[in-house]
C-alpha positions in Angstrom: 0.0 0.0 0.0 1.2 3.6 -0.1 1.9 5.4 2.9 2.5 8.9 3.5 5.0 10.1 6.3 4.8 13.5 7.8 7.7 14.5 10.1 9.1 17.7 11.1 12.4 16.1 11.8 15.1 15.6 8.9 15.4 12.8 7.1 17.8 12.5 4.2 17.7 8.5 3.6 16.1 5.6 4.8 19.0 4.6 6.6 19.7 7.4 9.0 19.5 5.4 11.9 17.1 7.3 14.0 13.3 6.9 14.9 11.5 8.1 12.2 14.1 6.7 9.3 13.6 3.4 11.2 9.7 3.4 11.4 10.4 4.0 7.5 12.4 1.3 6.9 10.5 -1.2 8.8 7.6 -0.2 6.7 9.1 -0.6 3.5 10.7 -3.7 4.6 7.1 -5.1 3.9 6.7 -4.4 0.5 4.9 -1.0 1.2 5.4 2.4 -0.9 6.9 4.8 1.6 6.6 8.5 0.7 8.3 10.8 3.8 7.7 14.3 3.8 10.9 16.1 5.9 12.2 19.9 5.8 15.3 20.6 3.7 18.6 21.3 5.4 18.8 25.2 5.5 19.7 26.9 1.7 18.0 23.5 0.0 14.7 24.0 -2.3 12.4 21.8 -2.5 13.4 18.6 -4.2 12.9 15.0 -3.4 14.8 12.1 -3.3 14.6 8.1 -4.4 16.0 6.3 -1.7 16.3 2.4 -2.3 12.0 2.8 -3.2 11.5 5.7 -0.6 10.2 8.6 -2.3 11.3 11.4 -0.1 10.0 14.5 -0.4 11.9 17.8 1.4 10.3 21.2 2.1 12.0 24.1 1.5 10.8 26.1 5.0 12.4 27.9 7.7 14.3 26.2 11.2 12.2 24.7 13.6 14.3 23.0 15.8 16.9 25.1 17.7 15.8 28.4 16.8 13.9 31.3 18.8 10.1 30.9 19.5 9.0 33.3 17.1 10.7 31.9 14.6 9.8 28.6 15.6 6.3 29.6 15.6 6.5 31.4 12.2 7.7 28.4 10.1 5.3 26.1 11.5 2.5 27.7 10.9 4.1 28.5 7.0 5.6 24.6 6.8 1.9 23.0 5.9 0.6 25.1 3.2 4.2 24.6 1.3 3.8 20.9 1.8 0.3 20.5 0.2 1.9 22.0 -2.9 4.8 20.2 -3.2 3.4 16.7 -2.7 0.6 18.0 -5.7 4.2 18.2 -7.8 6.2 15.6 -6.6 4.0 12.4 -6.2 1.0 13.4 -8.6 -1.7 11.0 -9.0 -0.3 9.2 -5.7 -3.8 7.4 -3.9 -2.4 7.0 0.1 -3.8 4.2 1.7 -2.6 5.3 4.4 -1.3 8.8 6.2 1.2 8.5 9.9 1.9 11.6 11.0 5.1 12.2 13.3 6.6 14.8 15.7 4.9 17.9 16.2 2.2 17.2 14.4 0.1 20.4 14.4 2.4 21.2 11.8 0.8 19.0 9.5 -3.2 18.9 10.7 -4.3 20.7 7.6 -2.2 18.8 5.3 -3.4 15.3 7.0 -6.7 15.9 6.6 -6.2 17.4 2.7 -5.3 13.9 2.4 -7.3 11.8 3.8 -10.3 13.3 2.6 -8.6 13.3 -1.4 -7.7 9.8 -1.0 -10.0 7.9 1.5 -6.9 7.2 3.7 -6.2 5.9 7.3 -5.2 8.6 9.5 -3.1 7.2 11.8 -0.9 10.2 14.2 2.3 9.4 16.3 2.1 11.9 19.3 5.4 12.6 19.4 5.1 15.6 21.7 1.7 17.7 23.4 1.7 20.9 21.5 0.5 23.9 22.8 0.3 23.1 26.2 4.5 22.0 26.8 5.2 25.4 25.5 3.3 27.4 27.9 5.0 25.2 30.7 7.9 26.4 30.3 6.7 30.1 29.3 7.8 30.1 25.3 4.0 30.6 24.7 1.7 32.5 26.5 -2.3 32.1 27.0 -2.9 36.1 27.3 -2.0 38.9 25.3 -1.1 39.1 21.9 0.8 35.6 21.6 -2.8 34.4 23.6 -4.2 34.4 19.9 -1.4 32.0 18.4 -2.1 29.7 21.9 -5.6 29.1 21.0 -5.0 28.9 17.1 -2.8 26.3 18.1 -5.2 25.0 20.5 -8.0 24.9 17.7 -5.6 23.0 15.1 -5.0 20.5 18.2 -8.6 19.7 18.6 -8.7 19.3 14.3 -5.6 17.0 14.4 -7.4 15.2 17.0 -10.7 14.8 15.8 -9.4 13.8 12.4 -7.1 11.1 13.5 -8.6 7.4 12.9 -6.1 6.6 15.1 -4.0 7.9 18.2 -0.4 6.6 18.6 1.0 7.9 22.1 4.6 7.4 23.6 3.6 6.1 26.7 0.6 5.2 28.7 1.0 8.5 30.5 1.2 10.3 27.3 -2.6 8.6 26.8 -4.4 9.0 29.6 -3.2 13.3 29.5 -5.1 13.1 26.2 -8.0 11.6 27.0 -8.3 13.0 29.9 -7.8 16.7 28.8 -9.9 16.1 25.2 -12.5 13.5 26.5 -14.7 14.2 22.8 -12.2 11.3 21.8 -13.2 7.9 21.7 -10.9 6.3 23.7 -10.8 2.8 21.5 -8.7 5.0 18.9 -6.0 5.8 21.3 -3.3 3.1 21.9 0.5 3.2 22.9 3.0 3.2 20.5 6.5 4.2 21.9 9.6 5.5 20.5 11.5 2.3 19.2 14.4 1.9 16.5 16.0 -1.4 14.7 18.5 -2.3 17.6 22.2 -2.5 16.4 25.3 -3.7 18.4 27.3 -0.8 19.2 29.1 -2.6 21.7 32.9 -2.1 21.8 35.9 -4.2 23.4 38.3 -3.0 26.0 40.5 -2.0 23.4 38.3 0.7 21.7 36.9 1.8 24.6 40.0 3.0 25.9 40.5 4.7 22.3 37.1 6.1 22.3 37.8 8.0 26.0 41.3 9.3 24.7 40.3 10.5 21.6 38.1 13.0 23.7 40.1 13.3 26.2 38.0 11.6 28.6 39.4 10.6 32.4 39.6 6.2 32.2 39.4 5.9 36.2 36.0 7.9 36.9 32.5 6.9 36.3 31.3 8.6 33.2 27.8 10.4 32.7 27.0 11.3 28.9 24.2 13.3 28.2 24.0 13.8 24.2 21.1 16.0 22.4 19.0 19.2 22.6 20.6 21.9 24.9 17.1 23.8 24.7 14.3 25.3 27.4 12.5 22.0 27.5 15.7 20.3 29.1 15.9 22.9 32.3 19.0 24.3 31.8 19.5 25.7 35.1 18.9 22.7 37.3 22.0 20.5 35.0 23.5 23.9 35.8 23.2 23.6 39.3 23.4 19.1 39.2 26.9 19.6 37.7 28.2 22.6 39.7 27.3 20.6 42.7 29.8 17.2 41.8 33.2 19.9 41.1 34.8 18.8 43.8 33.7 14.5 43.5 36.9 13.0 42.0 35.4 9.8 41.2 32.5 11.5 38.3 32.8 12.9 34.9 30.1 14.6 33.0 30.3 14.9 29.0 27.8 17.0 27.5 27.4 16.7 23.9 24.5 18.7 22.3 23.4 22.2 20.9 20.2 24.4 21.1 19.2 27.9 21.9 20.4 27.2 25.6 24.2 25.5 24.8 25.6 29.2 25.4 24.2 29.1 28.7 25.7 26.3 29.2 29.2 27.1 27.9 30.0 30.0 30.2 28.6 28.7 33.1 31.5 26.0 32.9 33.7 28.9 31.5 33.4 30.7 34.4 33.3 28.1 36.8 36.8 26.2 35.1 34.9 23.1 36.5 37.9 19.7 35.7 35.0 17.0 35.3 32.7 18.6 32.7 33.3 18.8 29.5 31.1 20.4 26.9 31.1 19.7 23.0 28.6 21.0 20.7 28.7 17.6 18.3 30.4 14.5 17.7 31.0 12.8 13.9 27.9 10.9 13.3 30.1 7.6 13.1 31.4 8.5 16.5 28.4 9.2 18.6 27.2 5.7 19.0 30.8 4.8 19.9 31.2 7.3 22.4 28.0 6.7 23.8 29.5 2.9 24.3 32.3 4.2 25.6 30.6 5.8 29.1 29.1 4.5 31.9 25.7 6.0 32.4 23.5 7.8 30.0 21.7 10.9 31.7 18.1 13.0 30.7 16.5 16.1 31.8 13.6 17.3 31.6 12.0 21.2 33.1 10.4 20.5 35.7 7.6 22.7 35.4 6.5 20.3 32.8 2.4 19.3 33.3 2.3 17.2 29.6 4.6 13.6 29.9 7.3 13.9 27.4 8.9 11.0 26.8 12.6 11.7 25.3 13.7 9.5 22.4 17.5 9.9 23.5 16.7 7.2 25.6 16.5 4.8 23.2 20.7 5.9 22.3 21.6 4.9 25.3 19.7 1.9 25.8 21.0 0.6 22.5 24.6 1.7 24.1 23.8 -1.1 27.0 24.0 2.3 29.3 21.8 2.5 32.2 19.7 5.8 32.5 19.8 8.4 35.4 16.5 10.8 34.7 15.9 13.8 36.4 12.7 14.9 35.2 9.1 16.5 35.9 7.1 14.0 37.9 4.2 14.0 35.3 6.1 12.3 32.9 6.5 8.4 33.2 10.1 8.1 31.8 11.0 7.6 35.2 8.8 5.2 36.8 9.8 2.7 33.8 13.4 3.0 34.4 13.0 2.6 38.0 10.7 -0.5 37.7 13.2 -2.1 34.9 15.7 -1.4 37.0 17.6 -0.1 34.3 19.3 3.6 36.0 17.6 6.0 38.3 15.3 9.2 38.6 14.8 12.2 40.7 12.8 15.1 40.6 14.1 17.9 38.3 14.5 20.6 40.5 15.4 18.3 43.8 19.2 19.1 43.9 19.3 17.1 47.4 18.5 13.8 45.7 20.6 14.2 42.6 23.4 14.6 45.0 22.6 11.5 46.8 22.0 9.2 43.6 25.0 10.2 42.3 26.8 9.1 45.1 25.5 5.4 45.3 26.5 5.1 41.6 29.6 3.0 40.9 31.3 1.1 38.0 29.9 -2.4 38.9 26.2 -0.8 39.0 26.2 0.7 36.0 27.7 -2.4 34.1 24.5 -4.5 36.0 21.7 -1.8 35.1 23.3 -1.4 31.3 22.6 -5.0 30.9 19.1 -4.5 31.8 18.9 -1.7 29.9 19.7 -3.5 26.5 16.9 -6.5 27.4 14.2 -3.6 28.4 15.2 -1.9 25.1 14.9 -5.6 23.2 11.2 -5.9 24.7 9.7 -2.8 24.8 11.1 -0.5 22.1 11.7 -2.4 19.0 10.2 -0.6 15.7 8.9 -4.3 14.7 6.7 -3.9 17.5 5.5 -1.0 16.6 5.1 -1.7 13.2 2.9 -4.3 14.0 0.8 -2.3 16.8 -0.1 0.2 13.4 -1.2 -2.8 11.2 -3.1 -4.2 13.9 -5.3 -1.3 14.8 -4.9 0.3 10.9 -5.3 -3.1 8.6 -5.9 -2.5 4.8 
């Protein structure tokens, strides 16, 4: 059948490695025509791409990720009008049996719904995040005032995306129950959990290259080694992993390596500048080839999340780690339930974003040993729970054709 992906997130192949090239490639594994709809890189027009039998098709539009909010808000609002026309070019005559929308969807309620109404489709959406609503937790959008009228144009679009979804995907059962609860017009027999998952590889390393990994970045061999790679943005509460990491200066036995960018990174930088803290260091990006590897190459993965959130996220980052055999220390909101499934796999740890007390504590119990016992665990939860096949086949169930 022919399926129509809509993502907000860059893909430029089929084999990126990430969890919307996977979804793709799972897909197309079963004999389905996969046409992915993306944003260009920036000074790219609109073009598209055969990939191996993936027609992918990128809109020219502004930045959305790691830019400012008006910005941000600007060239989503722009990106869905632009993609209506360039799909009427590119894949003419196309009938889509069905449509999966990814990633902040809102982007792409008008152009869903163009579609499925043109072609009789299934409209199946991935709730990849809950849009308005996270950005008024953490004050990039406000309810009154003059950015009050984009909050409830967004909040109308919401209730349209909604309403003409056959079928609601959600990250996590948390991630469910906020939408049914806050939008109870929707049948609840159309919303089902489908959770971030990837193809699994085996980045595992031998003692040999992990030792190369950690003196090609000059990281310590004799100290247990946190990682956090990915967005350095609002959403991630930049002041508390200010305030976590400021707090271990003095511990001899840790080492945080931060590798990420966003609109907050600066922040970041000359806090650590300033403070001319030994155990942190701070990249902005890795070679692709060498992420995975250097991911392999620490003990303990870490996420963070504002704590102000009242919408569960549910970061896809921890699927990197997972696949790295890391266990997971999460310091989060307490809405989200990220947490509660790493504590209950037994896979890392979690505190309160926000509670510098028990980050201190945590830290402390943490030790070589532990982390090798909780990355184990880590890899089987990963295994079970987040592997695309699975979720591949929770689409077909609920959206046969």
């Amino acid at each position: 059948m022919n399926i129509l992906f809509l993502s907000i997130y860059e893909i430029n192949d089929s084999n990126s490695g990430y969890i919307y090239a996977d979804l793709i490639r799972e897909f197309s594994k079963h004999n389905h025509n996969i046409y992915a709809v993306t944003p260009t890189r920036t000074g790219e027009t609109t073009h598209f791409i055969d990939d191996n039998g993936v027609t992918i098709v990128k809109i020219k539009n502004g930045q959305i990720q790691k830019t400012g909010k008006i910005k941000k808000v600007i060239n989503l609002l722009t990106l869905e009008n632009k993609t209506i026309k360039a799909l009427k070019k590119y894949v003419k005559g196309v009938k889509f049996d069905l449509i999966i929308s990814m990633a902040s969807s809102l982007s792409y309620a008008k152009t869903s719904c163009y579609f499925k109404k043109r072609c009789k489709a299934i409209n199946y959406l991935l709730v990849k995040d809950i849009f308005p609503q996270n950005a008024v937790d953490i004050g990039m959008l406000k309810t009154k005032g003059i950015m009050g009228f984009v909050y409830r144009h967004f909040c109308k679009k919401e209730k349209k995306l909604y309403s003409n979804a056959d079928f609601i995907g959600c990250m996590s059962q948390a991630n469910a129950d906020y939408i049914l609860a806050h939008h109870p017009e929707i049948n609840n027999k159309k919303v089902t959990v489908v959770p971030n998952s990837i193809e699994p590889q085996d980045v595992s390393l031998t003692k040999e290259e992990r030792l190369a990994m950690r003196k090609k970045y000059d990281i310590p061999l004799d100290k247990v080694v946190f990682v956090y790679g990915g967005n350095l943005g609002k959403p991630q509460g930049i002041p508390f992993i200010i305030d976590c990491l400021r707090s271990q200066k003095d511990n001899q036995n840790v080492f945080f390596f931060i590798v990420g960018d966003g609109t907050e990174y600066n922040k970041l930088d000359q806090a650590f500048t300033n403070n001319q803290q030994e155990n942190v260091k701070l990249l902005k990006r890795l070679p692709r080839e060498d992420f995975d590897s250097m991911l392999a190459a620490c003990d303990a993965g870490m996420i963070f999340l504002d704590g102000r959130f009242t919408i569960p996220n549910y970061p896809s980052r921890l699927l990197s780690y997972m696949q790295a055999g890391l266990p997971v220390f999460a310091c989060t909101d307490t809405n989200t339930d990220v947490g509660k499934d790493i504590v209950q796999g037994n896979f890392g740890w979690w505190c309160e974003n926000g509670n510098l007390t028990d980050f201190v504590d945590i830290i402390q119990t943490i030790d070589v040993n532990d982390c090798k016992n909780k990355g184990n665990l880590s890899r089987h939860y990963l295994l079970e729970y987040f592997s695309v096949c699975g979720c591949y086949e929770t689409i077909m169930e609920a959206a046969p054709i």
